[in-house]
N, C-alpha and C positions, 0 to 999 in steps of 0.2 A: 490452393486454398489452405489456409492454416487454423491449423486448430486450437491453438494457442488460445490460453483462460489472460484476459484481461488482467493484470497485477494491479491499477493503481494507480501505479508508478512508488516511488520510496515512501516510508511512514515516516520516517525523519527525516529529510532529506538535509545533507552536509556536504561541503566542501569534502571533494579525494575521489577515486577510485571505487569505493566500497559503499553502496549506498544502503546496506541494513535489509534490514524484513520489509516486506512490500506493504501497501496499505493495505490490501486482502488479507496477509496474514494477522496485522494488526485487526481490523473487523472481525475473523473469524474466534481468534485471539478473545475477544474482549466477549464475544457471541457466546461461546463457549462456557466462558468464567462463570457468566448467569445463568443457564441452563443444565450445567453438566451435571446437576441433582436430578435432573426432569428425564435422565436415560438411563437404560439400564445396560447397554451393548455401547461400548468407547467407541466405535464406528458410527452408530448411528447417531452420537451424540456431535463428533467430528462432520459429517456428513450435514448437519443441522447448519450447523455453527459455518461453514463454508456456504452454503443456500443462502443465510442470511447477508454474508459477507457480499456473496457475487448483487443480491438484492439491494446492499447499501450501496454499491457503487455503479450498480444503474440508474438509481435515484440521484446517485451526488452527480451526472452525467447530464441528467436531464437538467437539474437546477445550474450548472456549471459547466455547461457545452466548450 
């Protein structure tokens, strides 16, 4: 069994080899931006902002099985 965190799959996805930041990082990314006044410790602000991330793409999961 693997333990592996869901990525997504690519935020931008393109033509090649290299397909970029994953959509999770993009979420967490964007999570973050809004928030990072609302912490006082970079961990728990990062820690926020991934929660909401694995959250938005449970939801995009459910609507878009």
């Amino acid at each position: 069994m693997s333990n592996k965190i869901w990525e997504g799959g690519p935020a931008f996805p393109s033509p090649g080899a290299f397909d970029g930041m994953s959509l999770r990082d993009w979420f967490a990314g964007q999570a973050i931006s809004g928030a990072i006044g609302e912490f006082r410790v970079a961990r728990t602000a990062v820690e926020y902002a991934y929660l909401v991330a694995d959250t938005m793409l449970e939801a995009r999961e459910e609507v878009e099985p």
